[in-house]
N, C-alpha and C positions, 0 to 999 in steps of 0.2 A: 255628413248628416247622420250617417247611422252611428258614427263614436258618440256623438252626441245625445242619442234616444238612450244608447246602451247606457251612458253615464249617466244622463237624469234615472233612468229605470234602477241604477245603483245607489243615487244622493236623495230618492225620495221612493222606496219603493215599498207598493202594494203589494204584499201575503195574501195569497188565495190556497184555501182547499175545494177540490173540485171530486166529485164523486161522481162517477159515467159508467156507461156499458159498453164496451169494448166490442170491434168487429171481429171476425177470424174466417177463414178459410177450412175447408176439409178438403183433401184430394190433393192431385197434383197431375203432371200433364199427362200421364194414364190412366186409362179409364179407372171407373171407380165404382163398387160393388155397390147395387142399390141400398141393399140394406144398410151401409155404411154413410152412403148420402141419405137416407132417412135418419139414421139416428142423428148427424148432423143438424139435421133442418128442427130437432127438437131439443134442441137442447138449449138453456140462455147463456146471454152473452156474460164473461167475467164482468163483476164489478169491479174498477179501478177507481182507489184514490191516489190524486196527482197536489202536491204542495208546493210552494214556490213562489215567484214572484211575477206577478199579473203583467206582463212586456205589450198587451197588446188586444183589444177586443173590436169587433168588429157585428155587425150584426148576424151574423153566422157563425163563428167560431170565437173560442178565446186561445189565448197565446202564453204559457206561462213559462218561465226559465228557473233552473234551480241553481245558475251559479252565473254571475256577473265581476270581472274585474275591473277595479274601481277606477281607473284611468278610463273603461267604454271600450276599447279597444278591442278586447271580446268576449266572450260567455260559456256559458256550457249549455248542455241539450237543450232544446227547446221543444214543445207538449204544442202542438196544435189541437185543438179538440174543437169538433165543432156541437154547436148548441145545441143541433137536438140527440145528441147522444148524454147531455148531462141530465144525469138525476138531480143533484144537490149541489149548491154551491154556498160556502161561505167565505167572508169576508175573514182575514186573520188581523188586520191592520188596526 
């Protein structure tokens, strides 16, 4: 089943660019100077653009892959992104 998503998503596949705000973390498992978790809590999140090919949407997230080989057999990274972190999306298809 899954050689078979991955090969249709190679024999017909959707170009998306997606534009999001990215989560992050400050600190780490010792304590952490307030002032430095202040400046954290103000600051925004990077903007990421993500391109590729659309493998997969759901009504919360999209699913995008930037490399498929052509037998399905397997792929490269895969971008879960969920919905409400995108700014902008378009279609490249």
């Amino acid at each position: 089943m899954a050689e078979e998503w991955l090969k249709g998503n190679f024999d017909n596949p959707r170009f998306i660019a997606v534009w999001w705000g990215d989560a992050f973390c400050r600190g780490d498992a010792s304590w952490t100077e307030a002032e430095d978790l202040y400046e954290a809590s103000q600051q925004d999140p990077s903007i990421i653009l993500t391109t590729g090919v659309l493998v997969g949407e759901t009504g919360t997230q999209l699913s995008i892959m930037s490399t498929i080989i052509e037998d399905g057999s397997a792929g490269g990274q895969i971008h879960i992104i969920p919905k409400g972190w995108i700014i902008a999306r378009r279609d490249l298809t």
